[in-house]
C-alpha positions in Angstrom: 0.0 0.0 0.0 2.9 2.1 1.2 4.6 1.4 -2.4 1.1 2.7 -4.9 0.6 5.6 -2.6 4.7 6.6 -2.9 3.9 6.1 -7.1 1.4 8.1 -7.0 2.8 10.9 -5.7 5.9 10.7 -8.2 3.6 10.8 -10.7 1.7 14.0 -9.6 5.7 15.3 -9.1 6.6 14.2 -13.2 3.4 15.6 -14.4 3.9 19.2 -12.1 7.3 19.4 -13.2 7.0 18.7 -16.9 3.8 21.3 -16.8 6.7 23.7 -15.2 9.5 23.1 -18.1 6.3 23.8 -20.6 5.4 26.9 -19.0 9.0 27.6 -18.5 10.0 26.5 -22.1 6.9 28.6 -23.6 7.0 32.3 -22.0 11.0 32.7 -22.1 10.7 33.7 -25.4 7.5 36.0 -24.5 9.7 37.2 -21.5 12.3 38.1 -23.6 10.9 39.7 -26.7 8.8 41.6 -25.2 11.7 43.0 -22.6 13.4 43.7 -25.3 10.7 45.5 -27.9 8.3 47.0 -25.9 9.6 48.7 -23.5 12.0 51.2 -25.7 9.4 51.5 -28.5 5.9 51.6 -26.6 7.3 53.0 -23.4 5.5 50.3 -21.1 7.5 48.5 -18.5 9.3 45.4 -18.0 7.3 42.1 -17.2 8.5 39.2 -15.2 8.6 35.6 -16.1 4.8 34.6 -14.4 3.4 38.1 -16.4 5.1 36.8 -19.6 3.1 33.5 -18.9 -0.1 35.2 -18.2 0.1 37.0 -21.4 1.4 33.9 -23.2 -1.4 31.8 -22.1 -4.4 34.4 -22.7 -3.2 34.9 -26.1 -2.9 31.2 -26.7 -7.0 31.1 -25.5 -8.0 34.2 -27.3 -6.6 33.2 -30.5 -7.9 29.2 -29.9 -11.2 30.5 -28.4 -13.8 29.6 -31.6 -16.7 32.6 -31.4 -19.2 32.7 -32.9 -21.7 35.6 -32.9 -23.3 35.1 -36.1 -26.7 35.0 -34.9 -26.1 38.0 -32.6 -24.9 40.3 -36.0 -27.5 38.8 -38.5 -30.1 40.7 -35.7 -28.0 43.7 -35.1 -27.5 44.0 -38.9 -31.2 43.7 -39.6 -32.2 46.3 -36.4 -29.4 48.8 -38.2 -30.9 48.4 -41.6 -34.7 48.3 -40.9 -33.8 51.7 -38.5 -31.6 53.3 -41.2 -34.5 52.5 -43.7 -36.8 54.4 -42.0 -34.8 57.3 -41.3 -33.2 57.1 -45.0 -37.3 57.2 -46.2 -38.3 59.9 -43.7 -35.1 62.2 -45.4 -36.3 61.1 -48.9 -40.1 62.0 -48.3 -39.5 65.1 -46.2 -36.9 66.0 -49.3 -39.7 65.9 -51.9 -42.4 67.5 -49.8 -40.3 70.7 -49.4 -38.6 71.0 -52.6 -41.5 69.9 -55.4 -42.1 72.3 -57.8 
């Protein structure tokens, strides 16, 4: 018992410490590129290794993150238009009332 409980916890160490050279291995780069270009050109400060991995990893689920709002702009589209439309009409009739000769 002494033995699967001793595995187990190895385990959980291997996995914690590969996730650890990942993050490590993936927001040097981050860390460094952006201590080296942003700073000088934007004028923003420094980051440290756990900011470069917080920006590393929102980027990687922003740009992995599927949205889909086409439902939502089909309505807004058809609200802009119908209310445009109206207005566009009110102009045009308002136009020919004042101006006919």
């Amino acid at each position: 018992m002494g033995k699967l409980i001793l595995s187990y916890v190895l385990a959980i160490i291997l996995v914690l410490l590969t996730l650890a050279c990942i993050v490590t291995i993936g927001s040097i780069p981050f860390y460094l590129l952006w201590n080296w270009l942003i700073p000088p050109i934007f004028g923003l400060p420094n980051i440290t290794l756990i900011q470069a991995f917080g920006l590393w990893l929102m980027l990687f689920f922003v740009r992995n993150t599927k949205f889909d709002f086409s439902e939502v702009k089909k309505s807004i589209e058809s609200d802009v238009q119908n209310k445009e439309d109206i207005q566009w009409n009110q102009i045009l009739n308002s136009i020919k009332k004042n101006y006919m000769a």
